[in-house]
C-alpha positions as CSV (number, residue, x, y, z in Angstrom):
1,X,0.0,0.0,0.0
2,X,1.5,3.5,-0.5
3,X,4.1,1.6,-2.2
4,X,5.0,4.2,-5.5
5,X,6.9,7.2,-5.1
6,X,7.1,9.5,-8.4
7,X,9.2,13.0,-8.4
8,X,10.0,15.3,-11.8
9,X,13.7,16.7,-10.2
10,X,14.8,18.1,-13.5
11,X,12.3,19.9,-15.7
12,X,12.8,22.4,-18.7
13,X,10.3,23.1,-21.4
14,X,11.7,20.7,-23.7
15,X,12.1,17.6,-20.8
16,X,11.6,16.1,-17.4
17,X,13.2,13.6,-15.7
18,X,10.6,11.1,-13.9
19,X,12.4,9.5,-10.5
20,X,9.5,6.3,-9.9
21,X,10.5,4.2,-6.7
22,X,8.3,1.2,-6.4
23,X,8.3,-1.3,-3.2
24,X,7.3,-4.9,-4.0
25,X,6.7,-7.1,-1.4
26,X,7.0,-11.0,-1.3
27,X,4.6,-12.7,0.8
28,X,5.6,-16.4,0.1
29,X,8.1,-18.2,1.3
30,X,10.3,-18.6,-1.7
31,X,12.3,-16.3,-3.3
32,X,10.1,-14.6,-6.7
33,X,12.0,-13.0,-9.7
34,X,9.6,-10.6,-11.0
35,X,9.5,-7.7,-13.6
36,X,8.4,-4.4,-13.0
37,X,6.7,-1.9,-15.7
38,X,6.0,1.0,-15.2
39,X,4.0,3.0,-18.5
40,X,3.7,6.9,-18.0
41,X,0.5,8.0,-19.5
42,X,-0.1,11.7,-20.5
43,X,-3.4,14.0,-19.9
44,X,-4.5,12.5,-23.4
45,X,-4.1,9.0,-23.0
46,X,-0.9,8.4,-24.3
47,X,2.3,6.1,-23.8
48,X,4.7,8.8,-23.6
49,X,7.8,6.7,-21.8
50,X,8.2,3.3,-20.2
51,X,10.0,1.3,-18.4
52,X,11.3,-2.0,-17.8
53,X,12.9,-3.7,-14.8
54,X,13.9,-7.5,-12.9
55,X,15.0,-8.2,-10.0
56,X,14.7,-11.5,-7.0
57,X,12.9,-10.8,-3.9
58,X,13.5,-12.4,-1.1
59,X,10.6,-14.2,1.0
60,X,8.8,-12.2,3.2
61,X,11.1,-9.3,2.5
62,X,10.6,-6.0,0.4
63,X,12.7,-4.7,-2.4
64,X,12.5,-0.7,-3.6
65,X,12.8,-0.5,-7.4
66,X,14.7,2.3,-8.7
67,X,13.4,3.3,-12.6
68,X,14.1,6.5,-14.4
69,X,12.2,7.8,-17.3
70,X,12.2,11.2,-19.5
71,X,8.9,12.7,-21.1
72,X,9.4,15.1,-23.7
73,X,8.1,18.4,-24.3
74,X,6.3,18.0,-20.7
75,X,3.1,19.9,-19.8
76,X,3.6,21.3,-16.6
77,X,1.4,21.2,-13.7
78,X,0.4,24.5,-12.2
79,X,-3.2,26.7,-10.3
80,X,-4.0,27.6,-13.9
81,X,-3.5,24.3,-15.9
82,X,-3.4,21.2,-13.4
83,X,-2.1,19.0,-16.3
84,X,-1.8,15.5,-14.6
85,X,0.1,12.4,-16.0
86,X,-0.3,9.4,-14.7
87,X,1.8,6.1,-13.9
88,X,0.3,2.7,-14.1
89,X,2.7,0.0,-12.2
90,X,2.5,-3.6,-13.2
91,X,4.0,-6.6,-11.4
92,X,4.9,-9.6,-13.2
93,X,6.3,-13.4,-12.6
94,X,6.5,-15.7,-15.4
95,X,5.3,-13.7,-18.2
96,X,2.1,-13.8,-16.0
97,X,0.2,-9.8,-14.3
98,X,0.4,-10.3,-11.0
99,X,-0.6,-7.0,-9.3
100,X,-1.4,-3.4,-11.0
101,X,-1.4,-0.3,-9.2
102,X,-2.0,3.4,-11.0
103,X,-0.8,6.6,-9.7
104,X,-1.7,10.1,-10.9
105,X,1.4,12.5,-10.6
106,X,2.1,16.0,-12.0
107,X,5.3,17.5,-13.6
108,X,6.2,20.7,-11.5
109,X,8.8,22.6,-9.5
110,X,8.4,24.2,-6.3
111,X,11.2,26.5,-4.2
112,X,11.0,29.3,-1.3
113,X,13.3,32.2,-2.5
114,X,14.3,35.1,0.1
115,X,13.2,37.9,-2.8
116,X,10.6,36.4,-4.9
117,X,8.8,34.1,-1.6
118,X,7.3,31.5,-3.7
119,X,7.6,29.9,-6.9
120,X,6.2,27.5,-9.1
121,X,7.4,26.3,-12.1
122,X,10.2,29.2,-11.6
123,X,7.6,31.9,-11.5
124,X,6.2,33.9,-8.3
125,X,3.5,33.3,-6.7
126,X,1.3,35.1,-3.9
127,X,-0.5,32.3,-1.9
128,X,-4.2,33.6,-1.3
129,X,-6.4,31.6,0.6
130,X,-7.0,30.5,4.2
131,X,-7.6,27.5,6.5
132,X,-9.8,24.6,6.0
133,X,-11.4,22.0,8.6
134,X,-12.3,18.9,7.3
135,X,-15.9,19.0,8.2
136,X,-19.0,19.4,5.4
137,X,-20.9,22.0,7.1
138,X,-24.5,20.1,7.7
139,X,-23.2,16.8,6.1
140,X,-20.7,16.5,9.2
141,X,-17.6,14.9,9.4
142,X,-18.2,12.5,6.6
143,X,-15.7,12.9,3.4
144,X,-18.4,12.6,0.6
145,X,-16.6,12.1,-2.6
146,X,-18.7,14.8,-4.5
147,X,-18.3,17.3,-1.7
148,X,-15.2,17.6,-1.4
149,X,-14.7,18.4,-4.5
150,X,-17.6,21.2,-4.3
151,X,-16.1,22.6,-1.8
152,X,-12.3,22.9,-4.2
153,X,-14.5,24.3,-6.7
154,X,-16.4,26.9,-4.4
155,X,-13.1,28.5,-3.5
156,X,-11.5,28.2,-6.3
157,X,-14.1,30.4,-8.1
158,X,-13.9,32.8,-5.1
159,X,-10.1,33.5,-6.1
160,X,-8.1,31.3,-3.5
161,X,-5.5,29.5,-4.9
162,X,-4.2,28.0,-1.8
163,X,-5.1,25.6,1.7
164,X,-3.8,25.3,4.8
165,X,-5.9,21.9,5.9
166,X,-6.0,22.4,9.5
167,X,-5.3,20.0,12.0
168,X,-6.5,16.3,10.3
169,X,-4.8,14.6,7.1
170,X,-7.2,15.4,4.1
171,X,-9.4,12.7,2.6
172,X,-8.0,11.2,-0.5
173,X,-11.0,12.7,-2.5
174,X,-10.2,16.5,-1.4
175,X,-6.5,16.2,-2.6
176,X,-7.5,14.7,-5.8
177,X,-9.6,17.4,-6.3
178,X,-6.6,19.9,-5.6
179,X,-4.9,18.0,-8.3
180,X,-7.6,17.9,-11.2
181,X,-8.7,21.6,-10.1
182,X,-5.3,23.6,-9.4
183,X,-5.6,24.0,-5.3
184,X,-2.3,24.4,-3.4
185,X,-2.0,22.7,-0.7
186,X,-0.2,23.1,3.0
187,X,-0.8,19.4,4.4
188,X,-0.9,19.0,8.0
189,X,-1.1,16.5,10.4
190,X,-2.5,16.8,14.1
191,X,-4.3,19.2,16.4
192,X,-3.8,18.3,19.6
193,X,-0.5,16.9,20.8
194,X,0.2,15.9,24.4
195,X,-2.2,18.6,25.8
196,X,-5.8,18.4,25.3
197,X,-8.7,20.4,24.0
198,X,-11.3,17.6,24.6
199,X,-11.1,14.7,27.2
200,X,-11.0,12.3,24.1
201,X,-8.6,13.5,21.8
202,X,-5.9,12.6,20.0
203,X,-3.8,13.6,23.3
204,X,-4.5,10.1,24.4
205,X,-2.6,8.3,21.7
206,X,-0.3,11.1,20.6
207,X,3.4,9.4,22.6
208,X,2.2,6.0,20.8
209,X,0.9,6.7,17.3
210,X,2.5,9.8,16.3
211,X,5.8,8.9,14.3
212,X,3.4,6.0,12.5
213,X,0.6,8.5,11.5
214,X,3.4,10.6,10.1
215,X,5.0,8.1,8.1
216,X,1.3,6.9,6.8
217,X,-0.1,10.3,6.0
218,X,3.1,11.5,3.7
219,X,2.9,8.0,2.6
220,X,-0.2,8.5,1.0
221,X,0.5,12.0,-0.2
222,X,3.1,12.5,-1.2
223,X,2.8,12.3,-5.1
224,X,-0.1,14.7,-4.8
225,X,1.3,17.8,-6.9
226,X,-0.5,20.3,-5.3
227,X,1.0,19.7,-2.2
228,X,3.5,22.0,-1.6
229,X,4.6,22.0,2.1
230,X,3.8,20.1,5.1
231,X,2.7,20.9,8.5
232,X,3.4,18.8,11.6
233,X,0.0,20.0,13.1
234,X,-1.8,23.4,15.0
């Protein structure tokens, strides 16, 4: 799970280099020689690089593949055009699929500069926008697909091109709708700490669970491209 980790670190208008690192994990308790492939896929639907790579894992072990791609004449990901590619991992033994796994990406850079504050894709950018809880008004607490995306959409047309998600980890629907939408992102983890707000908060299992909810949660998100720092919580 969480196993596919894609980053662009060297982009120009005519090319990016695509990093993909891949943990397979053998369950039996023999050693399997397997091939991984990895097809990038553009915003239209095409093969635009791919691929190829063997190697023996070891029984109830894991093994990171390493792979390296280029895609020409990229389409950059950015608020205005949130161009997403996307990478469709597939696990084989003996000529036989054995597991398939796809994971949407986008080709972008992001720094902090002294001067110009932020920038993406090399050019400046003001962050306008505020902080989000992860509550749906009246619906509650519950992360309805189709709301969360209503709610991207609602602020995106009122001119914010930025979130601070305060205090939880984001459902998986909200930061897909950052990506497809153009919403930046500031992903943060907990509220409540050691001290607590409530008599049944996350105070309680805070010393236990914290460095495995932090490992999970950038797990998870961390080929989201509108995600553009991280927060270790309130």
């Amino acid at each position: 799970q969480w196993g596919t980790y894609i980053t662009t670190p060297e982009v120009t208008t005519s090319s990016a280099l695509v990093n993909i690192e891949t943990r397979i994990e053998n369950e039996s308790d023999i050693p399997s020689r397997v091939t991984l492939t990895t097809n990038l896929i553009d915003f239209e639907g095409r093969q635009v690089a791919k691929v190829d790579s063997s190697e023996t894992v070891e029984p109830k072990s894991t093994l990171e593949f390493k792979q390296e791609a280029t895609v020409q004449s990229p389409r950059l990901w950015s608020t205005n055009a949130p161009i997403l590619y996307k990478a469709i991992s597939s696990v084989s033994r003996d000529g036989q699929t054995v597991d398939a796994v796809e994971t949407a990406f986008g080709i972008r850079t992001i720094s902090f500069d002294v001067e110009k504050g932020f920038l993406l894709n090399g050019q400046s950018m003001k962050l306008q926008g505020g902080c989000l809880h992860h509550d749906n008004g009246p619906l509650g607490a519950r992360a309805y697909d189709r709301a969360e995306e209503r709610r991207v959409e609602l602020l995106k047309a009122s001119g914010y091109n930025a979130l601070r998600l305060a205090h939880n980890p984001p459902s998986p629907a909200f930061l897909e709708a950052c990506d497809r939408l153009g919403m930046l992102v500031i992903d943060e983890a907990f509220d409540m700490w050691r001290e607590p707000k409530n008599p049944h908060d996350y105070h309680l299992f805070f010393d236990e669970w914290w460095q495995r909810d932090i490992e999970s949660m950038i797990d998870r998100d961390r080929n989201h491209p509108s995600i553009i720092m991280w927060s270790i919580g309130n």
